[in-house]
N, C-alpha and C positions, 0 to 999 in steps of 0.2 A: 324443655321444648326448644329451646333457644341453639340448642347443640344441633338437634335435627331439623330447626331451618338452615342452619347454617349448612349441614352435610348438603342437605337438596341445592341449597343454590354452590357448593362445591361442584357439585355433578353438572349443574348447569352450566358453569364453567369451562366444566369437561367438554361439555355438547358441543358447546359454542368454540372450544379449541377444535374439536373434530373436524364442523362445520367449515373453519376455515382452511383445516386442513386439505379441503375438496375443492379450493378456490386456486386460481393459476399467480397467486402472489406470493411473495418470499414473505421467512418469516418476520423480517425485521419489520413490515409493514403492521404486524398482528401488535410487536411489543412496544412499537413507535407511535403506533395511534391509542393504542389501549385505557392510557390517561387522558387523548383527544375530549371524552365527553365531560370532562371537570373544567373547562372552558365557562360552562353554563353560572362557575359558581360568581362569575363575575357579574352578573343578575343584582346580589346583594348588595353591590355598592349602590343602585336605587333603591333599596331598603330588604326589608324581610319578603314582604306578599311580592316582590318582582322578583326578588332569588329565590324563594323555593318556587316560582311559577317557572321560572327558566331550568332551574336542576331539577324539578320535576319531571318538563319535557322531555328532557337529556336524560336521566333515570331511571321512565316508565318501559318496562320489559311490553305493553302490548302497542307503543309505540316504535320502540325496534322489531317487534314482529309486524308492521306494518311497513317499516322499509324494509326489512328484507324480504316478505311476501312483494313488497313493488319492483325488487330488484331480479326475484325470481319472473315474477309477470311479462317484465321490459326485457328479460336475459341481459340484465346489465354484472357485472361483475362488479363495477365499483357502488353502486347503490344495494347490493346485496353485503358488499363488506362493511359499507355502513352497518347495515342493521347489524350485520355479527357483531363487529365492534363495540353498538351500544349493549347488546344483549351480556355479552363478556364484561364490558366493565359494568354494568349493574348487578349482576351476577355476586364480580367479585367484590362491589361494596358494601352486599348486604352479609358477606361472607365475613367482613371486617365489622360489618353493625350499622354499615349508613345506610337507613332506608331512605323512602321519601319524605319530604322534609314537609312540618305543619306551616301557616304563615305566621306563626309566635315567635319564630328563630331555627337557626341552622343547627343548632343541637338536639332539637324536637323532631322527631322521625316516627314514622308510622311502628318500629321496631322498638319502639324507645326511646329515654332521653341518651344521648352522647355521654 
């Protein structure tokens, strides 16, 4: 089962390259921010329940489909590559096994332990 989440969030990947594909930015911007959302892991230096609440938000795929639904709404360009960008890097971390994280610790993930 573990193979075919992983293929789905590969494809998701895919979309989300597509998607940026359709946006008026070079590509350096897609590979230069792509790591951008792991920022959030700095959360756990206030403890476990403040890191996985801040990599959660940074994480959550129906929170990147809310900024980029905002970014479509506003026809803004850079609030739309937000959302792409978080939706790509969550994508590609459940595609490596980081899911969302429990508040027990950063190796506890909704996919598993690390």
């Amino acid at each position: 089962m573990k193979t075919v989440l992983k293929l789905e969030e590969a494809a998701l990947f895919a979309a989300s390259v597509y998607a940026f594909s359709l946006l008026d930015y070079s590509w350096w911007w897609f590979f230069g921010l792509l790591l951008a959302p792991d920022i959030s892991m700095l959360g756990y230096l206030a403890g476990n329940k403040a890191g996985a609440f801040t990599y959660n938000i940074f994480h959550h795929k129906a929170v990147a489909m809310q900024v980029g639904a905002l970014g479509i709404y506003l026809s803004s360009q850079p609030v739309l590559l937000a959302g792409i960008i978080l939706f790509a890097h969550s994508s590609m971390d459940r595609v490596f096994g980081y899911g969302l994280k429990y508040f027990t610790g950063f190796k506890h993930t909704h996919l598993g332990e690390l």
